[in-house]
RODREN-37394 format. One line per 3 residues: number of its first residue (from 0); for each residue x, y, z of N, C-alpha, C. Coordinates in steps of 0.2 Angstrom, whole numbers, plus 5000, padded with zeros to 4 digits. Layout:
NUM = X Y Z X Y Z X Y Z; ...
% end
This chain:
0 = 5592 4871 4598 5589 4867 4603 5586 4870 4609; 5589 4876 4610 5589 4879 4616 5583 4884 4616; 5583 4885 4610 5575 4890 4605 5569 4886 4606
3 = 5569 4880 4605 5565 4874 4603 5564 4872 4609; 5566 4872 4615 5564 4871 4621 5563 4876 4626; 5563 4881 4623 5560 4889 4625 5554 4890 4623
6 = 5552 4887 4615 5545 4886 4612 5542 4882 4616; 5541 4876 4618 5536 4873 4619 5535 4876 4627; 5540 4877 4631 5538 4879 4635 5531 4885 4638
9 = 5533 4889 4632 5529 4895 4631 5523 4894 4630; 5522 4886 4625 5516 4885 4623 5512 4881 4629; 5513 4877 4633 5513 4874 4638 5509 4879 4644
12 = 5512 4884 4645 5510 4889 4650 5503 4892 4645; 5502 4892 4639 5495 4896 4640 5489 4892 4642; 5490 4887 4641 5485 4882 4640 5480 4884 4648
15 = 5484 4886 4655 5478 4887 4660 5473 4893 4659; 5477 4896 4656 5473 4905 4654 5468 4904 4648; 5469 4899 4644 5464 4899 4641 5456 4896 4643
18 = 5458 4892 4648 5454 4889 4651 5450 4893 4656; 5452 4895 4660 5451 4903 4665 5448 4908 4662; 5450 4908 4654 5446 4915 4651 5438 4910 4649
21 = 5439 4904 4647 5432 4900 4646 5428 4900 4650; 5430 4900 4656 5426 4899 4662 5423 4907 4663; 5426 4911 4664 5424 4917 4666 5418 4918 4661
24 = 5420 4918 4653 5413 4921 4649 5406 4916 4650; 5408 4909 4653 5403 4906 4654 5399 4909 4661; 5404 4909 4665 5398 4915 4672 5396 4921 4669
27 = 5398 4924 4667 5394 4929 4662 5389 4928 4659; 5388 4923 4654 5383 4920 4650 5377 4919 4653; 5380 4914 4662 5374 4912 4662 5373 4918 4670
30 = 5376 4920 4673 5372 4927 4675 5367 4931 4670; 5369 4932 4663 5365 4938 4662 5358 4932 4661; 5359 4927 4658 5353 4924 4659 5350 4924 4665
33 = 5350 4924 4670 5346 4925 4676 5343 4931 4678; 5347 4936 4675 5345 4942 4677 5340 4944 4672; 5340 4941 4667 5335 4941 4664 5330 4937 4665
36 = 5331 4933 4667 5322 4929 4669 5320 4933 4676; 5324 4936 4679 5322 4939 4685 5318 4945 4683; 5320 4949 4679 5318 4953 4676 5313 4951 4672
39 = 5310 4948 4668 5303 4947 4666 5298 4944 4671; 5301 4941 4677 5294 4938 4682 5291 4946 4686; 5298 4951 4686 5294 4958 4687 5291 4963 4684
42 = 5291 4961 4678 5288 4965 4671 5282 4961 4670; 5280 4955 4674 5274 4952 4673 5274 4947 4666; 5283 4946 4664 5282 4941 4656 5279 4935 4660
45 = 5279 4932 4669 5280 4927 4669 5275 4928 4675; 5267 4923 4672 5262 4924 4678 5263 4918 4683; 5262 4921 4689 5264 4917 4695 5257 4912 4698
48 = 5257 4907 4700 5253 4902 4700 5248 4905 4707; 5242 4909 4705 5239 4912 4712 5233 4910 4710; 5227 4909 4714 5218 4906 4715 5218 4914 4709
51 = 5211 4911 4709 5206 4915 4703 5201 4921 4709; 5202 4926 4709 5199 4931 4711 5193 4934 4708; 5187 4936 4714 5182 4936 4709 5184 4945 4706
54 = 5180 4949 4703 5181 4954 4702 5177 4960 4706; 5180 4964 4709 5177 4970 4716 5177 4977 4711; 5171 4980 4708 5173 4985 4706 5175 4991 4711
57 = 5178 4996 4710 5178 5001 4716 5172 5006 4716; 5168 5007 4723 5165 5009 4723 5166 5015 4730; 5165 5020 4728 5167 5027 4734 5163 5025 4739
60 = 5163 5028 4744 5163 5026 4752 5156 5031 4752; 5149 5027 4755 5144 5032 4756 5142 5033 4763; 5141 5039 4764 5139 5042 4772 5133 5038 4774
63 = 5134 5037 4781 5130 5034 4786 5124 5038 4787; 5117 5035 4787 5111 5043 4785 5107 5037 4792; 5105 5040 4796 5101 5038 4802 5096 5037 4800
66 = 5092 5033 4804 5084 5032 4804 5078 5038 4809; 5075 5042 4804 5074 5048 4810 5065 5046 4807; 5062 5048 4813 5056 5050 4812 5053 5056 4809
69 = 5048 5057 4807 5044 5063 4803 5045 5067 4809; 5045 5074 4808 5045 5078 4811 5040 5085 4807; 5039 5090 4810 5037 5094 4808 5038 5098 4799
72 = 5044 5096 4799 5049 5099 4793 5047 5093 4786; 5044 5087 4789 5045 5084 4784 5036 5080 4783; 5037 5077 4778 5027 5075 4776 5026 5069 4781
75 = 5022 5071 4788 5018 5067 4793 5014 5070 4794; 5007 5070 4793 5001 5073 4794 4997 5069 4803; 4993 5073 4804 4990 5070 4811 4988 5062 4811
78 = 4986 5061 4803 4985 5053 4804 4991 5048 4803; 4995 5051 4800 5003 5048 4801 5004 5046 4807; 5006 5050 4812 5006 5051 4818 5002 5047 4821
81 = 4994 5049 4822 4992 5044 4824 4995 5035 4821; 4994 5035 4817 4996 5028 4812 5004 5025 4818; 5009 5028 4818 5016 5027 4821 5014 5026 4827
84 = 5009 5031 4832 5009 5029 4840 5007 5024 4839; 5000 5021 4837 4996 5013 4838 5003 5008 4835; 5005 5010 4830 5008 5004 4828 5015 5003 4833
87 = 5020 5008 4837 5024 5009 4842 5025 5010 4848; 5014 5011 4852 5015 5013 4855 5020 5019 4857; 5018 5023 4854 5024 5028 4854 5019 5033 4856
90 = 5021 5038 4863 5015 5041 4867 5020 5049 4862; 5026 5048 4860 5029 5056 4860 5025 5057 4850; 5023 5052 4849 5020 5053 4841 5014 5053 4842
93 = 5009 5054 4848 5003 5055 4851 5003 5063 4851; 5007 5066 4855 5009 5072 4857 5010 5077 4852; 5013 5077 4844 5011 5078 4840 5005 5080 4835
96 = 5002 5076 4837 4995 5079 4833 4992 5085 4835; 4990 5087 4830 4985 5093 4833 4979 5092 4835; 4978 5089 4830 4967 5088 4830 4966 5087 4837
99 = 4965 5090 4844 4963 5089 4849 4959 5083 4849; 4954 5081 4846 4949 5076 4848 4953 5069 4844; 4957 5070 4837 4963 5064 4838 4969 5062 4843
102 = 4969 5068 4845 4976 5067 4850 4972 5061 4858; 4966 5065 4858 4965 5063 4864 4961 5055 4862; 4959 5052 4856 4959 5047 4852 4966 5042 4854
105 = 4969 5045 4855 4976 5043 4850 4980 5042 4860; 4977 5046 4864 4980 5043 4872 4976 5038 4873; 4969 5038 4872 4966 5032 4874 4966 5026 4872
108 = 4968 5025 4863 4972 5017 4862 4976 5017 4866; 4984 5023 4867 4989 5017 4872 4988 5020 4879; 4982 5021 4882 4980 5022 4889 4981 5015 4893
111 = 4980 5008 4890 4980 5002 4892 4988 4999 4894; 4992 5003 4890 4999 5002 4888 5003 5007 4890; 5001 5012 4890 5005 5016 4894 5002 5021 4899
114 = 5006 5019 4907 5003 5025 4912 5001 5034 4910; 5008 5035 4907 5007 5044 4905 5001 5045 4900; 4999 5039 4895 4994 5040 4891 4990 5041 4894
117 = 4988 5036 4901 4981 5036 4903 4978 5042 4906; 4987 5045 4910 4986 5051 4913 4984 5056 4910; 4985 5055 4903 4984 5061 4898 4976 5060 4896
120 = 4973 5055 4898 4965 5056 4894 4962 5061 4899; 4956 5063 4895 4952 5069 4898 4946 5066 4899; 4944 5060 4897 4936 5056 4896 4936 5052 4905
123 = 4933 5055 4908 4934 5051 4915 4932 5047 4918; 4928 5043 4915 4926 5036 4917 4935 5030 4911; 4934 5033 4906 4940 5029 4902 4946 5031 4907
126 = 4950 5036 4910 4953 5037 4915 4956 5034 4922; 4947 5034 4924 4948 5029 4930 4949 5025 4931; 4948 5019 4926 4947 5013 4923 4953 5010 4924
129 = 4959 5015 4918 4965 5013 4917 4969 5014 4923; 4968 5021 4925 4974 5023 4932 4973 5017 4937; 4964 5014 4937 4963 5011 4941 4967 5004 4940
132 = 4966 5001 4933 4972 4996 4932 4978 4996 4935; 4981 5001 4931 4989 5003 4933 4990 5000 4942; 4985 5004 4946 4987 5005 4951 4985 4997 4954
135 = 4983 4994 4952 4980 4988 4956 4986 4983 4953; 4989 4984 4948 4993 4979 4944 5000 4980 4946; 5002 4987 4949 5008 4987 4951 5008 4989 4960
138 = 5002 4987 4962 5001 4986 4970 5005 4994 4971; 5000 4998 4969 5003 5006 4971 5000 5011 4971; 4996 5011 4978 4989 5018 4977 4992 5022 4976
141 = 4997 5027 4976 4999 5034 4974 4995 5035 4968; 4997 5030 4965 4995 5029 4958 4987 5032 4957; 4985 5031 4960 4977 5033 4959 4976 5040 4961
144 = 4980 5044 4965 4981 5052 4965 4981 5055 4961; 4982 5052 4953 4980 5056 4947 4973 5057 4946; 4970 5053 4947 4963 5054 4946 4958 5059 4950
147 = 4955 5064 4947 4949 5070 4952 4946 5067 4956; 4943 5064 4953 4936 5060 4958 4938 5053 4957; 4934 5048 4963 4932 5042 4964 4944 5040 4968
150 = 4946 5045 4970 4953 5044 4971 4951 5036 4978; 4946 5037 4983 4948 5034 4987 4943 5027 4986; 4940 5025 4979 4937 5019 4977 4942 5015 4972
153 = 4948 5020 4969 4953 5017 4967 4959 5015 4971; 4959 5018 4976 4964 5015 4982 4960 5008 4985; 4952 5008 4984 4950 5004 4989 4951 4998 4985
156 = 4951 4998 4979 4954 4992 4973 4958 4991 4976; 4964 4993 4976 4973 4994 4979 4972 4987 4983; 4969 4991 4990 4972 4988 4995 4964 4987 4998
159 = 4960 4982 4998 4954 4982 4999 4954 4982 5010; 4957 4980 5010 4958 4982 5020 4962 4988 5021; 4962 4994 5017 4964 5001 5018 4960 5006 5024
162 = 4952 5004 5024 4948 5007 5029 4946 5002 5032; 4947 4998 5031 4946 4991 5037 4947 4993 5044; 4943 4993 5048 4943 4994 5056 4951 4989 5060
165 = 4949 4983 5057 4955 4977 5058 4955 4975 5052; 4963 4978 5049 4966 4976 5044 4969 4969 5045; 4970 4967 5049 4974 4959 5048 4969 4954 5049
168 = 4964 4957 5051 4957 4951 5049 4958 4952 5043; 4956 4957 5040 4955 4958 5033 4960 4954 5029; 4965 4955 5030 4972 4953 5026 4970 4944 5028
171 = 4969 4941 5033 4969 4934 5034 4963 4933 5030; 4957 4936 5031 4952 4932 5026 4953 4935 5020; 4958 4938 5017 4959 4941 5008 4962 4936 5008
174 = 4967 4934 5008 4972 4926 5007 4971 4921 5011; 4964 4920 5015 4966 4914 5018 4971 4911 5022; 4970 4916 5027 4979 4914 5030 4978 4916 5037
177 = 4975 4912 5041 4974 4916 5050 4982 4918 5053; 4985 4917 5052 4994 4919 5053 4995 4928 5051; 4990 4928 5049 4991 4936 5045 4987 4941 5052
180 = 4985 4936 5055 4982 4939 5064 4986 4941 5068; 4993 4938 5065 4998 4938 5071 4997 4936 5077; 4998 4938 5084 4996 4937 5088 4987 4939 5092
183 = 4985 4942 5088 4980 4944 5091 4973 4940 5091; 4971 4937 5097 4967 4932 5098 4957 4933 5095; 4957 4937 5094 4950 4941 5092 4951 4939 5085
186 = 4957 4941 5083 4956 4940 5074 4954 4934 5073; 4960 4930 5077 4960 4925 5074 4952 4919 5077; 4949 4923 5081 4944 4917 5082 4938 4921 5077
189 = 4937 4927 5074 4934 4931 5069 4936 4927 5063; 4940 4925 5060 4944 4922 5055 4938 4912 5056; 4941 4911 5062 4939 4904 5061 4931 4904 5062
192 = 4927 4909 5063 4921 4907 5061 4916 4909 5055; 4922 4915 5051 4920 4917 5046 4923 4911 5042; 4927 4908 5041 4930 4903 5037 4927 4892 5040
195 = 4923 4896 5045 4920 4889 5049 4929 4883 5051; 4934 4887 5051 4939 4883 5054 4943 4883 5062; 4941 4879 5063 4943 4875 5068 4949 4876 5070
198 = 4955 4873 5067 4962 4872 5066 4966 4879 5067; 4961 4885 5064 4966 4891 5064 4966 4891 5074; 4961 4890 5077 4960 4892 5085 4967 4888 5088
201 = 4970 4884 5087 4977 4881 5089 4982 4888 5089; 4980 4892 5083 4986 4896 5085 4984 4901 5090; 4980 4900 5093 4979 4906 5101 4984 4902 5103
204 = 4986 4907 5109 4993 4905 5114 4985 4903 5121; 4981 4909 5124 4979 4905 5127 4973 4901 5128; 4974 4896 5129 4971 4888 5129 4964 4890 5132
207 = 4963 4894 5137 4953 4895 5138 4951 4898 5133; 4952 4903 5128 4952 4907 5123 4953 4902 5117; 4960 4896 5117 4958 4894 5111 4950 4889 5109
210 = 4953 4885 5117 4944 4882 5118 4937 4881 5119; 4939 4891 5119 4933 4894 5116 4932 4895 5111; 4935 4895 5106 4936 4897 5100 4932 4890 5097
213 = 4936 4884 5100 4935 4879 5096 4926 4879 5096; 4923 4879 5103 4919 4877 5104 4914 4881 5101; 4913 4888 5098 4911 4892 5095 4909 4889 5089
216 = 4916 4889 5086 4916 4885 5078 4914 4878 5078; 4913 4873 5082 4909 4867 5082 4903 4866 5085; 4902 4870 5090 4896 4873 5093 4895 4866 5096
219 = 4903 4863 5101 4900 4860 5105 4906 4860 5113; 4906 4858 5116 4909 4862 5122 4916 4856 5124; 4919 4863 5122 4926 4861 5123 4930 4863 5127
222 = 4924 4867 5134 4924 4872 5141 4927 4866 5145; 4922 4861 5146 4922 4856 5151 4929 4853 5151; 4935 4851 5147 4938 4847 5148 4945 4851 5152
225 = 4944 4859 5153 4949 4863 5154 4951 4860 5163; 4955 4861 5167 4956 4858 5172 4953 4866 5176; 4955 4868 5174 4956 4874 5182 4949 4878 5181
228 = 4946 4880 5184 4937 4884 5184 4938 4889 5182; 4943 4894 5184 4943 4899 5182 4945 4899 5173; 4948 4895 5170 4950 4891 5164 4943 4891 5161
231 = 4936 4887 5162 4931 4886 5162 4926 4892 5161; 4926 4897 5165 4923 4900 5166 4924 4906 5161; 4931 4906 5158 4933 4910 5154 4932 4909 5146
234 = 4933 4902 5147 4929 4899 5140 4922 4899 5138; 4919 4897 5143 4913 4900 5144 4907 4907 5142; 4911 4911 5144 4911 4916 5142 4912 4921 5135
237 = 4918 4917 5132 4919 4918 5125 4915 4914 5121; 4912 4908 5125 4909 4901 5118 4901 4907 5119; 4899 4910 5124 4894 4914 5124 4892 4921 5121
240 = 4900 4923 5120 4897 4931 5115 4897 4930 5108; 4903 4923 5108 4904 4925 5101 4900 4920 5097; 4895 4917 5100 4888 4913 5096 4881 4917 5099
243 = 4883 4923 5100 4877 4924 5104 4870 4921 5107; 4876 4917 5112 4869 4915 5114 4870 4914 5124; 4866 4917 5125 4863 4920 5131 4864 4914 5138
246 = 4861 4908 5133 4861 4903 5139 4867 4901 5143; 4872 4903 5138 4877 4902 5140 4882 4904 5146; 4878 4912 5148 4882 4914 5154 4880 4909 5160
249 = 4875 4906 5161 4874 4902 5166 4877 4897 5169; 4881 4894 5164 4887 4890 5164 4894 4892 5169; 4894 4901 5169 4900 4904 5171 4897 4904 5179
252 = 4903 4904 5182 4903 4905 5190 4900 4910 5191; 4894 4912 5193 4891 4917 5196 4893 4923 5199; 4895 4930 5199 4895 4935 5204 4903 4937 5201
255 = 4907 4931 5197 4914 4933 5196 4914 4938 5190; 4919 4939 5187 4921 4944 5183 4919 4943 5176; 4917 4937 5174 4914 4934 5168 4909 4934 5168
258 = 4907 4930 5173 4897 4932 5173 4897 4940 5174; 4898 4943 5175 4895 4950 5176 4897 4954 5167; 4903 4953 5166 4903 4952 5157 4897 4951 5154
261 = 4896 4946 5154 4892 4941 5148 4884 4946 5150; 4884 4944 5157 4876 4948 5158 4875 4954 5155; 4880 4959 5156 4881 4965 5155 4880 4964 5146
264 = 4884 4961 5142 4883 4962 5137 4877 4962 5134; 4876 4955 5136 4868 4952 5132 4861 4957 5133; 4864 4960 5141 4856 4967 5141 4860 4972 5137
267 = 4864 4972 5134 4865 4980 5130 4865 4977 5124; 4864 4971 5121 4864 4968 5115 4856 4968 5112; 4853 4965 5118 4846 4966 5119 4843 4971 5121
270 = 4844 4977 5121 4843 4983 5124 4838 4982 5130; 4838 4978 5138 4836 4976 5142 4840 4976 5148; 4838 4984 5150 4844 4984 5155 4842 4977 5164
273 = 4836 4977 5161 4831 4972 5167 4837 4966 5169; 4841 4965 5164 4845 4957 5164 4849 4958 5170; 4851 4965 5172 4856 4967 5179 4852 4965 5183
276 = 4847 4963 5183 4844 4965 5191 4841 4956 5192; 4845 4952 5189 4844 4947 5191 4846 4942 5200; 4844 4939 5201 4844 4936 5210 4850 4932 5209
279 = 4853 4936 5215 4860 4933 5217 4866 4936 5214; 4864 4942 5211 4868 4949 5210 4870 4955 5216; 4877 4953 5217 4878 4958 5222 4878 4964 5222
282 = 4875 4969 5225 4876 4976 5223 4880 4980 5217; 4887 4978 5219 4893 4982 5219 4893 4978 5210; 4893 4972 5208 4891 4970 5204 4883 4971 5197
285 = 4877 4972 5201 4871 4977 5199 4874 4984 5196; 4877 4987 5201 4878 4994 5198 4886 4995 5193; 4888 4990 5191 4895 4989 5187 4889 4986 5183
288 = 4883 4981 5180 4880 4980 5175 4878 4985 5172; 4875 4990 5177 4870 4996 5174 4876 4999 5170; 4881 5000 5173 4887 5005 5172 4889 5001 5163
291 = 4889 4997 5162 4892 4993 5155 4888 4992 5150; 4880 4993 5155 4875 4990 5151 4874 4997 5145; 4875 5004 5148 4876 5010 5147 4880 5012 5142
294 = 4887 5010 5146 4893 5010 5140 4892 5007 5135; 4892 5002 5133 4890 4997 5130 4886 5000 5124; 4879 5002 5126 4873 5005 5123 4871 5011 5119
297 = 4876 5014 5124 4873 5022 5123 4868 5025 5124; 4865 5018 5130 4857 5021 5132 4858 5023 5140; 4859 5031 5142 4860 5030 5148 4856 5028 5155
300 = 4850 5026 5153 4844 5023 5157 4849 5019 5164; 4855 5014 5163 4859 5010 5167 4861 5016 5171; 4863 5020 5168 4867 5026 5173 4862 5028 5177
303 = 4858 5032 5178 4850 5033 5181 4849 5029 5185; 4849 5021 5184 4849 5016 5189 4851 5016 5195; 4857 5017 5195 4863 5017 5201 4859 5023 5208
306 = 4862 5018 5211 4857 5023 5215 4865 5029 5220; 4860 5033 5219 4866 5042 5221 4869 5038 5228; 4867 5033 5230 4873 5032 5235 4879 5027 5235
309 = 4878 5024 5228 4886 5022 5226 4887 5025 5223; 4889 5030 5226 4892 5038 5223 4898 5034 5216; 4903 5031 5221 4908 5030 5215 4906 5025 5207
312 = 4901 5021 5210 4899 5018 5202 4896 5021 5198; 4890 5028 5201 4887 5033 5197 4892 5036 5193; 4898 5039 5199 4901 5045 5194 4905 5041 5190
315 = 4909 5035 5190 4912 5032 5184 4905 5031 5180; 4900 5029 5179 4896 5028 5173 4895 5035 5168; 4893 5040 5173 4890 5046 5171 4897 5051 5167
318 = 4902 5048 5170 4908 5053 5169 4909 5051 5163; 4910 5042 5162 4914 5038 5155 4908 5041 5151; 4902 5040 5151 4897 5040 5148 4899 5048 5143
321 = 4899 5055 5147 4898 5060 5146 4905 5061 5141; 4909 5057 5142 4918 5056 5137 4917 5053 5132; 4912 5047 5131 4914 5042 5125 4908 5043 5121
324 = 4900 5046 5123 4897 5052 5117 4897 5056 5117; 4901 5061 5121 4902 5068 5120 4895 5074 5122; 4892 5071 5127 4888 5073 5130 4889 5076 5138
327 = 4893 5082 5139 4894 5084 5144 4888 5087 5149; 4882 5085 5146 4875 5090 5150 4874 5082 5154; 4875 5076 5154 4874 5071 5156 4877 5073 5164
330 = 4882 5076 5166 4888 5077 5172 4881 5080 5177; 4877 5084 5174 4870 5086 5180 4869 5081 5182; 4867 5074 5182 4865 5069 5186 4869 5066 5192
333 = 4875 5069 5192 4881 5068 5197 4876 5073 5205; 4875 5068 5211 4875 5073 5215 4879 5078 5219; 4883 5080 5218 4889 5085 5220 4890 5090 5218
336 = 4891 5097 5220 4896 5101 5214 4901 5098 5212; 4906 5097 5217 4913 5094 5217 4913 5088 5210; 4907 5086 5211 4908 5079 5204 4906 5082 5198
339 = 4901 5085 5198 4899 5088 5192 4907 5093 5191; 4907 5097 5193 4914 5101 5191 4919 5096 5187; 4922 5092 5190 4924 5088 5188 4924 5083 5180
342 = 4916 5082 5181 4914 5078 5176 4914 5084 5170; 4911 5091 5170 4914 5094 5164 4921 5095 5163; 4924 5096 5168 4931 5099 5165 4934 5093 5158
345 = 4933 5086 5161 4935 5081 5160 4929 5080 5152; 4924 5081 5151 4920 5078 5145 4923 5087 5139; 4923 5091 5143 4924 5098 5139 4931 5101 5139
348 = 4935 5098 5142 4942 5103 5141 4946 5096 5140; 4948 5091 5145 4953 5088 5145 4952 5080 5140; 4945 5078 5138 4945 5073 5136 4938 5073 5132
351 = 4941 5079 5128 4935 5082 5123 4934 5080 5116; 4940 5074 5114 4941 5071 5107 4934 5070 5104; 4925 5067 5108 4920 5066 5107 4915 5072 5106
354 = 4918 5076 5109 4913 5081 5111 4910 5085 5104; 4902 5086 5107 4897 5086 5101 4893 5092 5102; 4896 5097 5100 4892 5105 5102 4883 5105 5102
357 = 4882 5101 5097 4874 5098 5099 4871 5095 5105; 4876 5094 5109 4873 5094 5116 4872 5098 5122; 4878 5105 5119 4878 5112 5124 4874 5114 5126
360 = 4868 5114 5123 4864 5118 5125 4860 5114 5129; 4862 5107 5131 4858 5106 5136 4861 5104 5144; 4867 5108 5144 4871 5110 5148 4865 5116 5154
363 = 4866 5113 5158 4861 5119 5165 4865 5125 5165; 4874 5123 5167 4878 5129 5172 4881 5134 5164; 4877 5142 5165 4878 5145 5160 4887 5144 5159
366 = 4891 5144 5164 4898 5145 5160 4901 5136 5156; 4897 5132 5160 4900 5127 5155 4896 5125 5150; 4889 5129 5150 4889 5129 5141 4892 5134 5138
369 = 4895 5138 5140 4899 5143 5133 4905 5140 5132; 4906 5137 5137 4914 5132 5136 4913 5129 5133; 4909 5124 5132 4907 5119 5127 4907 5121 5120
372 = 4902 5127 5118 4903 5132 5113 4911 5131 5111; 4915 5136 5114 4920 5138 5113 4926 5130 5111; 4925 5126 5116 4929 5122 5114 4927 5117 5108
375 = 4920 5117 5105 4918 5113 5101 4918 5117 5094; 4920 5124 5093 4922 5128 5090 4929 5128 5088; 4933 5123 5091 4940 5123 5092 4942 5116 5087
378 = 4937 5113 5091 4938 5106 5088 4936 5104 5080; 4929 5108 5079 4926 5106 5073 4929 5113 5070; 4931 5116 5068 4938 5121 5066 4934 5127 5063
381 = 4926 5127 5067 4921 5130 5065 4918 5136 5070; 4921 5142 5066 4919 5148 5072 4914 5151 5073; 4907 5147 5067 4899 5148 5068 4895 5145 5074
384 = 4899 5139 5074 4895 5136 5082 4896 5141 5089; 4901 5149 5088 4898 5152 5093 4893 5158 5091; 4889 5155 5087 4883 5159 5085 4877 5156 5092
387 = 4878 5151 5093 4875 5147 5098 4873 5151 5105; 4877 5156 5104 4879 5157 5113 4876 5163 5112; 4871 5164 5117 4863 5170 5116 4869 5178 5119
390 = 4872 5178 5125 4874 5183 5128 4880 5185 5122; 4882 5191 5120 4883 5196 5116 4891 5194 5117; 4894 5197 5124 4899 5197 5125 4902 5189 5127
393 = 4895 5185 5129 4900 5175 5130 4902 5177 5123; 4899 5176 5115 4899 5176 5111 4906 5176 5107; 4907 5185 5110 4912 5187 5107 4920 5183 5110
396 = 4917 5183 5118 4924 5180 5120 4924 5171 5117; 4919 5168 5115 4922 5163 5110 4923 5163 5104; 4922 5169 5099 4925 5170 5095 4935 5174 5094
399 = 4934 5176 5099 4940 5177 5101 4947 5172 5103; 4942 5169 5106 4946 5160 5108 4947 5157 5101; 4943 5157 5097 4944 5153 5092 4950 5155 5088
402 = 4950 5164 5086 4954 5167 5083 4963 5164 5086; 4963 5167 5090 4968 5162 5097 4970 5158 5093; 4965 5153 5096 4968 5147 5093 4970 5147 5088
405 = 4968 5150 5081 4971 5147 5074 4975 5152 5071; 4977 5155 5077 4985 5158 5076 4991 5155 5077
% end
């Protein structure tokens, strides 16, 4: 009994070992399966759900090759060339041609297009043309200093008030603009009768000047309404030169500083020195006409008038005369030595900007015509005009002066 319950016990305990060894080969069983399906999804048994690709074959990597132009080394001939600059404007594929008479072809089509082409033509009417363009389209005279000849008619294109006496007239009547006068009262009454406007004479500041103006360009009087005479008298004045008309001085106070204007001008306009010598003319007045009828004219006859004992109105006529044409042989009508001396020093040495060696010779006192010689030898930069001078050694001492000088 005690064997037989030592049996079953024995049998009893294996019962968990078996069960433990069944479990173990089943983990086994189903690891290696796994390791196996893992292993085939690597080996590619098992394809993975990915989009459809298209197909890229491989191609080798080819070098970057530039875009170059023809060059000497490679097939462009002159007419290529030519062909590439018209179609590129391209002045550096001009400059490659040989054929001189294509090349210079070949600057003339892009002369209109380009400056350096233009400068490049040889044809000088086609040259002018273009520079002359260039310069007037980029408001730039320099520009026209490439050109040999007609340089100061392409400038005058440029800027057409360039040798203008009064450029800001010029400038106001080029645009239509009396403001381009600035302040200056002459422009602008120039302006409003060349333009028949009225309106611009408001911008004068002073009021007898404007309402002379006005009254010029209306041609009806706008003198009267001023308050003060001398206001009157000044307007007067102005409504008189600048319509030339004569009647008009008689309007001005008599014997004042506008009537003696106005008379004066009108005999140097008229060439009629006779207009001085009107009744109710005071002396001192008479001999200031002659004196401006002169200046004025350049006809000295006025100066000759005066008579030698208004010494000081003779010499200012005679003196300014002998300064502003350049005629220092005029200073002989001075009765003086002291004034004559005087009056050449001043027409020949010190205010000789006018001076006109064509007049030396009609100089009396031998040493101030060799002066004159010498000094107008200085001024016109010309060392033949002391050929003029008869005595050997004056001659030479104003070739000597001149050398002098242009050291």
């Amino acid at each position: 009994m005690a064997d037989r319950k030592f049996y079953r016990s024995r049998k009893d305990d294996l019962n968990p070992v078996i069960i433990i060894g069944a479990l173990l080969v089943l983990i086994v069983i189903l690891g290696g399966a796994l390791v196996w399906i893992m292993s085939a999804r690597t080996n590619g048994n098992v394809t993975p759900d990915v989009p459809d690709q298209p197909y890229i074959p491989d191609v080798p990597d080819q070098p970057d090759v530039p875009d170059v132009e023809p060059n000497e080394t490679e097939v462009c001939d002159d007419s290529c060339y030519y062909q590439m600059a018209v179609k590129d404007t391209n002045l550096t594929a001009c400059n490659q041609i040989t054929d001189a008479e294509m090349k210079q072809d070949c600057y003339e089509e892009l002369s209109g297009a380009s400056l350096d082409a233009c400068i490049a033509v040889e044809d000088a009417s086609v040259k002018e043309e273009c520079i002359t363009s260039f310069a007037v389209s980029q408001d730039d005279a320099s520009i026209c200093d490439n050109l040999e000849e007609n340089t100061e008619e392409c400038k005058q294109a440029v800027n057409p008030c360039l040798d203008t006496e009064d450029q800001n007239l010029c400038f106001a009547l080029r645009d239509e603009d009396p403001s381009k006068c600035r302040s200056d009262k002459e422009c602008i009454i120039d302006y409003s009768l060349s333009k028949s406007d009225m309106q611009a004479c408001d911008l004068i500041q002073n009021k007898a000047f404007s309402a002379g103006c006005k009254s010029s360009v209306d041609r009806k009087d706008y003198c009267s309404s001023l308050s003060a005479k001398s206001e009157q008298d000044y307007c007067y004045y102005i409504y008189a030169i600048y319509t030339d008309n004569f009647a008009r001085c008689s309007y001005i106070t008599f014997n004042n500083m506008y009537s003696l204007d106005c008379y004066s001008i009108f005999a140097a306009r008229q060439g009629n020195v006779t207009l001085c010598d009107l009744d109710g003319f005071i002396l001192d007045n008479k001999w200031a006409c002659y004196r401006n009828y002169s200046l004025i004219s350049g006809d000295f006859t006025g100066c000759e008038q005066i008579h030698d004992l208004a010494s000081t109105n003779k010499f200012k006529c005679v003196f300014e005369f002998a300064k502003k044409y350049g005629d220092p042989s005029k200073c002989a009508f001075l009765g003086t030595t002291a004034s004559k001396t005087t009056c050449y020093e001043g027409a020949i040495i010190y205010s000789n900007e006018n001076l006109d060696w064509r007049n030396c010779e009609d100089i009396m006192s031998f040493d101030w015509r060799n002066k004159c010689y010498k000094e107008a030898a200085k001024i016109e930069d010309d060392v033949t005009i002391c050929d003029n001078i008869e005595e050997s050694f004056a001659r030479s001492s104003c070739i000597d002066a001149y050398n002098l000088f242009k050291e």
